[in-house]
N, C-alpha and C positions, 0 to 999 in steps of 0.2 A: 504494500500500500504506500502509496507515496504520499508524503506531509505540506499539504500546500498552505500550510500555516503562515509561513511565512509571506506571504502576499497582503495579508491583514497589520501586519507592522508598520505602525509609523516611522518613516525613512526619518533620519535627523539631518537636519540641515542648518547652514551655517550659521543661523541667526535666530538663536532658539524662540522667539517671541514671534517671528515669523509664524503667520496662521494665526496667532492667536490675538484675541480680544473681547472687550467684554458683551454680554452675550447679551442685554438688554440695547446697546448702541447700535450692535453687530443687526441685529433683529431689525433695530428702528432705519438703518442706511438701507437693509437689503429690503423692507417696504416702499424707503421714499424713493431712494435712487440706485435700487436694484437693475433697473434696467439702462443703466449708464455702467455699473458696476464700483460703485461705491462702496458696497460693503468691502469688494475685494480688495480694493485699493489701504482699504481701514486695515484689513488685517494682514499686510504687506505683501500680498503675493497681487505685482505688481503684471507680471503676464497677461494671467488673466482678466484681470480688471483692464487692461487695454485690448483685451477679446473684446469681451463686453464692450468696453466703449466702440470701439471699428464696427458691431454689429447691430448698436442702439436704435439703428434706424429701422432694424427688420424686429421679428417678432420670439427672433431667437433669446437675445438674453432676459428675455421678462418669462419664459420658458426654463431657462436654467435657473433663474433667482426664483422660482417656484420650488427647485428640486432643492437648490440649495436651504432655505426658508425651511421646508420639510427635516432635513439632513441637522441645521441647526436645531428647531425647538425641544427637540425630545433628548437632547446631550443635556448633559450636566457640568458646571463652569470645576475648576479643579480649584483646591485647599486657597488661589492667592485671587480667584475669582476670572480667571480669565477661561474663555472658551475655545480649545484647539479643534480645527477643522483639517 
């Protein structure tokens, strides 16, 4: 049986606060300016909140800020209150 476990680990990356932020902020960007890509931008992952924004015009990133919105509200923020995605 092979262990695809490792597909579920969070990779580490160079700038540990990277992804994260706080989860009521994170919440209230990806409602107002989810489809610009604002929340992404909040939580430094700076790619794809320039997806989003190059796509803002079409109906894709208010699509993906739904799955994301979903993906956030049921995590829980960790001991210093921040929310890693």
């Amino acid at each position: 049986m092979v262990d695809a476990s490792w597909r579920f680990h969070r990779k580490p990356c160079r700038n540990q606060t990277a992804g994260a932020g706080i989860p009521k902020k994170y919440i209230l960007l990806a409602l107002c300016l989810g489809w610009v890509g604002g929340h992404r931008f909040y939580t430094k992952q700076y790619a794809l909140g320039f997806i989003y924004l190059l796509f803002c015009w079409t109906g894709i990133p208010f699509a993906m800020t739904l799955i994301d919105l979903m993906i956030a509200l049921p995590r829980q923020a960790d001991e210093q209150g921040r929310l890693f995605l």
